[in-house]
N, C-alpha and C positions, 0 to 999 in steps of 0.2 A: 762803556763798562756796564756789563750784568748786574742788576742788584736783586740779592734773593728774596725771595717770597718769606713770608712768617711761616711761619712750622702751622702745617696743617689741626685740624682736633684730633684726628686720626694720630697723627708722628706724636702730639704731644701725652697723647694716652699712651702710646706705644713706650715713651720714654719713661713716663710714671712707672710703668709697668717693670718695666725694666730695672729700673731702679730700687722698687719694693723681691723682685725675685734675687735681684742681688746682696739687698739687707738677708732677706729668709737663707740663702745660699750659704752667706757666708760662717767662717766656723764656728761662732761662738752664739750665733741667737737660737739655735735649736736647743742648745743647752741651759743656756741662760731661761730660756723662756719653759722648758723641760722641768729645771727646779725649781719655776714659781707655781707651778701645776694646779696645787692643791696647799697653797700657804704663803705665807708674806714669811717673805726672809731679809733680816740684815743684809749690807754691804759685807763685812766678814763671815757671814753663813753662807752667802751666796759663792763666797772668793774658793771658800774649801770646798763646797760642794760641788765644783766647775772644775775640775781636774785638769791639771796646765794650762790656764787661764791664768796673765801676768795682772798686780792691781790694774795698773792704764789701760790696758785692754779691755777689760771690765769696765772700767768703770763709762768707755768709751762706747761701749756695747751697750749700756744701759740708758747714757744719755742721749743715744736715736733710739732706741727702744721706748724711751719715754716722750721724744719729741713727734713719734711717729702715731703715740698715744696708744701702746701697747701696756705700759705698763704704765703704774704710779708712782712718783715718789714721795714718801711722805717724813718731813723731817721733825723728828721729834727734839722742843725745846729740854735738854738737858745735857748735865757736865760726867762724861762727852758725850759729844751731838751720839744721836741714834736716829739712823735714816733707813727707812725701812721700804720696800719695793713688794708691789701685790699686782700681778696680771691683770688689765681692765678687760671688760664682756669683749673686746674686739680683740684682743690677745690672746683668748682663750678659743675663741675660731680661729686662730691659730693652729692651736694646740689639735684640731681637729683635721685640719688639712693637712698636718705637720705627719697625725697617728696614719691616716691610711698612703701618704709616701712612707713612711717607716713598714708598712704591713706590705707595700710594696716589693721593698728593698729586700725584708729578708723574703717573702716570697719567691724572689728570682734571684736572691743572692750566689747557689750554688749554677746554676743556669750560667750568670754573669762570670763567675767566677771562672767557670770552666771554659766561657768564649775568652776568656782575658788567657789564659791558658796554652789554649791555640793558636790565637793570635803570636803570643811572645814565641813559641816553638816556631811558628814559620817564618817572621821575621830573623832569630838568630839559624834558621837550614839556610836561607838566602842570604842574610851575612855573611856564614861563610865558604857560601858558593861562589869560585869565580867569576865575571862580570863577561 
């Protein structure tokens, strides 16, 4: 019987990696991380300002977001709790690789748009062309 090797320094970087594009990828830290920009917002400032963002989702977003050391949480002793969330300096170089994929996006957004366009037209000529 084969026994594997350990995961190289290479595979395990690759993984990290991976993993942190898949946090930034997914739908809610662009935003989340978007309206800590320029201020510390509550848990409820942050809920309404995230537009279709459920509480758990949030608050799920927030707590890798903070364990990933993006952001802060800081809870304030009083009745009721007030826990307030501020972007740390490495979440805000976010916020920088985050602005020039966004200057990206609309840059070739009509570009994109119009190959998604063509694509779908030629796909449904060959739908419904017989085989």
């Amino acid at each position: 019987m084969a026994t594997r090797e350990p995961a190289t320094t290479d595979e395990q970087a690759c993984r990290q990696v991976l993993r942190i594009l898949g946090l930034v990828g997914d739908k809610w830290t662009l935003p989340v991380i978007g309206q800590l920009r320029d201020r510390t917002l509550r848990f409820s400032d942050l809920h309404r300002a995230v537009t279709g963002i459920s509480q758990r989702m949030l608050t799920l977003t927030l707590r890798q977001l903070e364990r990933d050391g993006l952001l802060t949480r800081t809870a304030h002793p009083s009745v009721p709790p007030r826990v307030e969330y501020t972007l740390t300096p490495l979440g805000r170089t976010l916020l920088d690789a985050a602005a020039g994929l966004g200057e990206w996006a609309d840059t070739h957004r009509r570009e994109i748009g119009d190959n998604q366009r063509r694509y779908d037209e030629v796909q449904a000529r060959q739908a419904q062309s017989p085989v």
